[in-house]
C-alpha positions in Angstrom: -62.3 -41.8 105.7 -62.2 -45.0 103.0 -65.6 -46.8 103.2 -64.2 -50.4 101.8 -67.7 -52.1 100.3 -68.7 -53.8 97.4 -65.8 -55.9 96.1 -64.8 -55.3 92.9 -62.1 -58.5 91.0 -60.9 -59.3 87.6 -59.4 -62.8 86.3 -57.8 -62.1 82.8 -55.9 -65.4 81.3 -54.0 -64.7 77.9 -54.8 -67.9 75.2 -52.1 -67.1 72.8 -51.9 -64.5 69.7 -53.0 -61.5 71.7 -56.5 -63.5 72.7 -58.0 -63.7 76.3 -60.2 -65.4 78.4 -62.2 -63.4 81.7 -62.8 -65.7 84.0 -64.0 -62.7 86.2 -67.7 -64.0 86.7 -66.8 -67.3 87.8 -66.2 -67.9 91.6 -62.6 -68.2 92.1 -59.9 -68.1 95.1 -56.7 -66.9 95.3 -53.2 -66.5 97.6 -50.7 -64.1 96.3 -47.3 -64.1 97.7 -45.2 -60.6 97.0 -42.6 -59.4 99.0 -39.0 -57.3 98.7 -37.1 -59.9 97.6 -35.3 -61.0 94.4 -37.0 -64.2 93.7 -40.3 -64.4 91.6 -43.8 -63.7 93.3 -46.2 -66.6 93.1 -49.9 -66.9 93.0 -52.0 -69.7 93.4 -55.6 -69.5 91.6 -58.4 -71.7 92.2 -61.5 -71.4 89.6 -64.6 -73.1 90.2 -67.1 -75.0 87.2 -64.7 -74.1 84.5 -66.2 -75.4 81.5 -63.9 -78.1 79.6 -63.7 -76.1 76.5 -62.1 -73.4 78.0 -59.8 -75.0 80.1 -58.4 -77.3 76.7 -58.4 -73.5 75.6 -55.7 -72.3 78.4 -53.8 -75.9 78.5 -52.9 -75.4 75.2 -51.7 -72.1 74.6 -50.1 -72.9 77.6 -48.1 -75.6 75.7 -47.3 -73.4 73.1 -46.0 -70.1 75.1 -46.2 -68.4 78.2 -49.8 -67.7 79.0 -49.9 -63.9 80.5 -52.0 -64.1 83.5 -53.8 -60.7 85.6 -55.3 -60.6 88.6 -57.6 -57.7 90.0 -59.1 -57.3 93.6 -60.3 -54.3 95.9 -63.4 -52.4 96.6 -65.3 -49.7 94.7 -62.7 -47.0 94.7 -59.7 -49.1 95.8 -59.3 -51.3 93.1 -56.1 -52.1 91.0 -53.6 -55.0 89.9 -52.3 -57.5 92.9 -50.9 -60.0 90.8 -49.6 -60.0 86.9 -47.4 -62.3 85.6 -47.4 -66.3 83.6 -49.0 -69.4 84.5 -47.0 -72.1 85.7 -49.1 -75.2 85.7 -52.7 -76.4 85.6 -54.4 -78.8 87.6 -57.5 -79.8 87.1 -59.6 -81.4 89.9 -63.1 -82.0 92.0 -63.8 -80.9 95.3 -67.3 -82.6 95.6 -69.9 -84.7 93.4 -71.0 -81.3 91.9 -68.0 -78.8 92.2 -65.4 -79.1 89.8 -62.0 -76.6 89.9 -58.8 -75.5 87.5 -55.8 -74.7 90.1 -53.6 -72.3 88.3 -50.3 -71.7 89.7 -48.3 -68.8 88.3 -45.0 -66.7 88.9 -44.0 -62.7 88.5 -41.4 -62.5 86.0 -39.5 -65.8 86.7 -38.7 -66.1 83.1 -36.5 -63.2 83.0 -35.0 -64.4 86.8 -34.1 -68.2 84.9 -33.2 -67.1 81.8 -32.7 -63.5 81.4 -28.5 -63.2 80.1 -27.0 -60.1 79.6 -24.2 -59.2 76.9 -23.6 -55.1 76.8 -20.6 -53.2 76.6 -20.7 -49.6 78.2 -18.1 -46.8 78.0 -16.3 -44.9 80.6 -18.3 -42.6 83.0 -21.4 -45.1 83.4 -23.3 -45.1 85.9 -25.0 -47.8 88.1 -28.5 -46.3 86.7 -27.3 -47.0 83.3 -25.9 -50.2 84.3 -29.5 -51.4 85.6 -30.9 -49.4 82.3 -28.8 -52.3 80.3 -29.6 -55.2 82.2 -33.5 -54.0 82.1 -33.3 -54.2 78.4 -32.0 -57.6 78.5 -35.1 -58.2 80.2 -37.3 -57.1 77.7 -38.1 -60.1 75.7 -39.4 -61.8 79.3 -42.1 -59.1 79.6 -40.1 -57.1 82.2 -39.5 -53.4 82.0 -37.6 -51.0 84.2 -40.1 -49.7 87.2 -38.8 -47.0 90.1 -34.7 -47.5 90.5 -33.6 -45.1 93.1 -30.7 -44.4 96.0 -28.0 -46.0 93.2 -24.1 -44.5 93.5 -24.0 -41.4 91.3 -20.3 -41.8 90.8 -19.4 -42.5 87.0 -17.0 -45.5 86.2 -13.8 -44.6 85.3 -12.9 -47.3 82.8 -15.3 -49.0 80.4 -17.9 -51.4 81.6 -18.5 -55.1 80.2 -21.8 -56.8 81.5 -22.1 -60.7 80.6 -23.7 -63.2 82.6 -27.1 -63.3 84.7 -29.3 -60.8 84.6 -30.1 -61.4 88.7 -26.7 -61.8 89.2 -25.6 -58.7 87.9 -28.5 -56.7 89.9 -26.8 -58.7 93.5 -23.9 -57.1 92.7 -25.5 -53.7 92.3 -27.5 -54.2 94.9 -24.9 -54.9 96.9 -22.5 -52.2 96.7 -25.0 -49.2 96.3 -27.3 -50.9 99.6 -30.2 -51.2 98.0 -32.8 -54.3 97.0 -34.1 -55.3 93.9 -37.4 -57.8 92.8 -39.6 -57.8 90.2 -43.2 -56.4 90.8 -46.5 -57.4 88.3 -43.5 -57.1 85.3 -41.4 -53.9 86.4 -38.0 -54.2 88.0 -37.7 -52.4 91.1 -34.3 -50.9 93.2 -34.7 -49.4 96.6 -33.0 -48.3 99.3 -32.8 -50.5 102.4 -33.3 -47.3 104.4 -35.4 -45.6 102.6 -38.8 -46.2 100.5 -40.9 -45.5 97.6 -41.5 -42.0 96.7 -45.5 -41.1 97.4 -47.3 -40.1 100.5 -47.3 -43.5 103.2 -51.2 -45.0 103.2 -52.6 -44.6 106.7 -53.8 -47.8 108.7 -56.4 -47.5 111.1 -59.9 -49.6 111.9 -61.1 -46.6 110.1 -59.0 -47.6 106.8 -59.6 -51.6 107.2 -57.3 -52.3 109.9 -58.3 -55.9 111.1 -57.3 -56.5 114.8 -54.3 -55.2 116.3 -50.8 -54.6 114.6 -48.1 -57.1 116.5 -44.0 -56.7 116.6 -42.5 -60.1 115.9 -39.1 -61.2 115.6 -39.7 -61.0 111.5 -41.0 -57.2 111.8 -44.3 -55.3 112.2 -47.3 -57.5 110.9 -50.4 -55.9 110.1 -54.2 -57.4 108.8 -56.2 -55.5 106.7 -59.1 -55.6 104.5 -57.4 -55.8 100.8 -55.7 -53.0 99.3 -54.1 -53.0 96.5 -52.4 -49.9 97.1 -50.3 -51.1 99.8 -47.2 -51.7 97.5 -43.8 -53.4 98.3 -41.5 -51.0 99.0 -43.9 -48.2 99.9 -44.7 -47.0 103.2 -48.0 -47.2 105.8 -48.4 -45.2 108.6 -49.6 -47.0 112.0 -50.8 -45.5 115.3 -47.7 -47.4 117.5 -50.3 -47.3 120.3 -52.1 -49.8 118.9 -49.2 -52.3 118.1 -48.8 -55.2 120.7 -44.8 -55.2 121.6 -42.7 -58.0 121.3 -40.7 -59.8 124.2 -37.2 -59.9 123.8 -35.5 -63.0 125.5 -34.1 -62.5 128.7 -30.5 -63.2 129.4 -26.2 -62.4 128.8 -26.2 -64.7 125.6 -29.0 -63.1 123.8 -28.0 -59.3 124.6 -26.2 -59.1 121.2 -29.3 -60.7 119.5 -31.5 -58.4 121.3 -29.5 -55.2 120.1 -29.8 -56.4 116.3 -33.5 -56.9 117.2 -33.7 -53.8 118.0 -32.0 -51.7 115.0 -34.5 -53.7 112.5 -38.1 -54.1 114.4 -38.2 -51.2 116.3 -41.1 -48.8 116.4 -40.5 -45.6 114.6 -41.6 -42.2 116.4 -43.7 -41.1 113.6 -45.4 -44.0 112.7 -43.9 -44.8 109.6 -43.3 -48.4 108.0 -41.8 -49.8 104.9 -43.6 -52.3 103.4 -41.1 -55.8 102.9 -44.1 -58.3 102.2 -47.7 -58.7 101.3 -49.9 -62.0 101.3 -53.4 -61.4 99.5 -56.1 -64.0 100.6 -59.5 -63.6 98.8 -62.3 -65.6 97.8 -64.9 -63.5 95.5 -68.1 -66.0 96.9 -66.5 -66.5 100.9 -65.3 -64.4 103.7 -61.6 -63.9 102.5 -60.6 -60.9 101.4 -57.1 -59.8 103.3 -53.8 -58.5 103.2 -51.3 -59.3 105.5 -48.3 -57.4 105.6 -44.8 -57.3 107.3 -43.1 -54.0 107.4 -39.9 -52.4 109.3 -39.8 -48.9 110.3 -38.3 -46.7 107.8 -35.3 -45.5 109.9 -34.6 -49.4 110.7 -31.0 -50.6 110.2 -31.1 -53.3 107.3 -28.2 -55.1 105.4 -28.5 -57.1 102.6 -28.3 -60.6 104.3 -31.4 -59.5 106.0 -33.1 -60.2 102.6 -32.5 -62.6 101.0 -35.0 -65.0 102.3 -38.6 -64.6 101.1 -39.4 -64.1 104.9 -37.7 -61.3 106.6 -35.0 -62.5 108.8 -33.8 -59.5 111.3 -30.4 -59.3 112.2 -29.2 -62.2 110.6 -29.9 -64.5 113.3 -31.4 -67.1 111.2 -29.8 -68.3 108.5 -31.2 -68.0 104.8 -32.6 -70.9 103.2 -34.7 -72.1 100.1 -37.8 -69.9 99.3 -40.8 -70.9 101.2 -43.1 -72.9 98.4 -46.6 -71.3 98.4 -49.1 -73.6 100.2 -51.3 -75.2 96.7 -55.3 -75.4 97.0 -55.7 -79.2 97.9 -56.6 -82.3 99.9 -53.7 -81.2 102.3 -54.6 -77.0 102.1 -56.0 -75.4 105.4 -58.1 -73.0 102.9 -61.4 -72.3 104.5 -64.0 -74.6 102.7 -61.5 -77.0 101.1 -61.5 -80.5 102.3 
């Protein structure tokens, strides 16, 4: 059994030429959106009494180049990377007559999603792993690198292959055919089955392992609360006792039968237990009670299709359509934040 005590974090902020800041003693709070999806992750990063010198230091390497940004969070023994990507923007603000705060807001490989082009040529008998091998190394100069790519077609091409145009739109295509979905996680590109998951053995879930409250089936998939791990990655699997989930209602009636049977194929409980994980919000506050995961995950045998996720929020059976991402909720006047007015 994990025993999850003593909380263990890291703030690393890159100041240009190789040189960083660790902002790691000061009190800081954080919300860290990841999910299965192909548009960026986002953080949002609130640091407390930042002296003035160092945040001129950040705003202007920040001016200069992208500013390389890592965030660490877990417990003594469960402790690793939730978040690594560029800062965004900088706000600088007071909460009170004595506390003074640097909002940082950041993004997981956006540069290479807005501006990553790809120009390659590839001869007969490629396949869709060297395809995504190319595109990856057009990637490159945005910090990305090629992470785990699995469940791609096999078959070789018959004719020669040209690849020009959008990096991300080349990767829907590929996604596409070969039923699989791609993002970018802390700077690695990522393929993976819609059926299928990450290879390694699934993390088990349990008040024993940090499980906070009870599991509930929704209309977006299983959600879960637990203390924060940051092993639970997107893609991979969990394991949850299906005793302890609380079952959804489906709606009662002839016109939603067809809903409820696509309901069904996509937030179904699986025999065994076994989830894939589609999304993962990290609350924490290294001085205040926040320190959380909550996750949405499918069962692993769950019938998925690509329209199914394209939204940052998981949108079963395609009964809703998709829309513009979700912006991340900003520290502020207007947040809900515990302890922010």
């Amino acid at each position: 059994m994990t025993q999850e005590y003593l909380r263990k974090y890291s703030l690393v902020v890159g100041t240009g030429s190789g040189n960083t800041i660790d902002l790691s003693s000061l009190h800081f709070k954080f919300k860290v959106l990841r999910g299965d999806i192909q548009t960026p992750n986002t953080a949002d990063i609130r640091v407390y009494n930042i002296s003035e010198t160092t945040a001129n230091l950040i705003g202007q390497a920040l001016k200069k180049e992208y500013s390389p940004i890592t965030l660490q969070a877990g417990y003594e023994g469960i402790y690793g990377v939730i978040f690594q990507g560029t800062i965004k923007q900088l706000r600088l603000g007071r909460e009170n007559a004595t506390d003074t705060y640097l909002d940082i807001t950041a993004a997981d490989g956006d540069g290479a999603y807005n501006f990553g082009v790809v120009n390659a040529s590839l001869k007969a008998g490629a396949t869709a792993s060297q395809k995504v091998q190319a595109i990856a190394g057009s990637l490159a100069p945005f910090g990305v690198t090629q992470g785990n790519v699995t469940g791609l077609n096999a078959n070789p091409s018959p004719r020669g292959t040209v690849l020009f145009g959008m990096a991300r739109d080349l990767l829907r295509k590929i996604a596409d055919t070969s039923q699989t979905s791609w993002s970018i996680q802390n700077g690695q590109l990522n393929m993976v089955p819609l059926n299928n998951f990450l290879p390694g053995s699934p993390i088990v879930i349990t008040s024993a392992t940090g499980m906070i409250g009870l599991p509930e089936q929704t209309q977006d998939g299983i959600k879960v609360r637990t203390l924060l791990n940051p092993n639970i990655k997107i893609g991979g699997s969990i394991q949850i006792n299906n005793k302890s989930i609380q079952q959804y209602r489906f709606p009662i009636g002839l016109t939603t039968a067809a809903n409820n049977a696509l309901l069904q194929q996509t937030i179904h409980l699986n025999a065994d237990g076994l989830y894939k994980v589609l999304w993962v919000d990290y609350d924490g506050d290294t001085r205040g009670q926040n320190w959380y995961n909550e996750i949405t995950c499918i069962a692993i045998d769950a019938v998925l299709g690509q329209n199914q996720i394209k939204n940052p929020k998981y949108v079963p059976g395609g009964l809703a359509p998709a829309g513009p991402p979700a912006p991340v909720q900003p520290y502020g006047p207007s947040s809900k934040f515990p302890g922010v007015n």
